[in-house]
N, C-alpha and C positions, 0 to 999 in steps of 0.2 A: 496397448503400447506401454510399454516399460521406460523410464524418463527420472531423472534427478529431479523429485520434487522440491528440495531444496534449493536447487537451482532457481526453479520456475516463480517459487515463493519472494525470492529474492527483485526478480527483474520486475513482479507483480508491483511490489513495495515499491522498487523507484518509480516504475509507471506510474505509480499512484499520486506522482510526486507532479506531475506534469500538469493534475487537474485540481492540484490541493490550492487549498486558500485559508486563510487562520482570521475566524470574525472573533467576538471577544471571549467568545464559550471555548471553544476547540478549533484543530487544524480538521479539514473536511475536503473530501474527496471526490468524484462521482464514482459510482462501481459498477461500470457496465463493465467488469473485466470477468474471468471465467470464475463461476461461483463456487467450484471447489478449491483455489487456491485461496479465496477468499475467506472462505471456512476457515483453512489450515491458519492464516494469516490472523484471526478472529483467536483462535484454539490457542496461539502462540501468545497473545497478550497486544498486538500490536494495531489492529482495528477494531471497532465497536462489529454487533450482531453485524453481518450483512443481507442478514432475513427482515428485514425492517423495513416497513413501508415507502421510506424517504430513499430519493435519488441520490442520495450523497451517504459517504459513511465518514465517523471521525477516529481518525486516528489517536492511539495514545502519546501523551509526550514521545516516551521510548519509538514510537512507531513512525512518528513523525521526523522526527532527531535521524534515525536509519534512513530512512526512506530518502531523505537528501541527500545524504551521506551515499548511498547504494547509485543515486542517480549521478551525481559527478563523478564517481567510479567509472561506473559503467558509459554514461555517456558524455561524461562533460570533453568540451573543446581543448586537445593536445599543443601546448605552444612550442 
């Protein structure tokens, strides 16, 4: 199947935005989401490994910063 992977990277990122939570170390994620956008996502500078034993991945500032950003884009409420 042939697909705009930057696309997919993209809406991946705001998703990620739904399960994120920020304790004092990092903003943190779960990533039950597909493991090769996850990579890509990883490879770009914007999440930690997601081959890591831990149920959650952490975002970097930059990744976290988008990630909100990409989510009200895309889905925030139209007044």
């Amino acid at each position: 199947m042939d697909y705009d992977k930057d696309k997919v990277d993209e809406m991946i990122l705001a998703l990620l935005y739904l399960t994120s939570s920020r304790d004092k170390y990092a903003t943190r994620a779960w990533k039950g989401l597909d493991w090769a956008t996850l990579d890509r996502l990883y490879k770009k500078g914007y999440i930690s490994d997601p081959q890591s034993k831990s149920p959650s991945l952490a975002l970097s500032e930059e990744g976290a910063k988008l990630s909100k950003e990409l989510f009200f884009k895309y889905f925030g409420a139209k007044e």
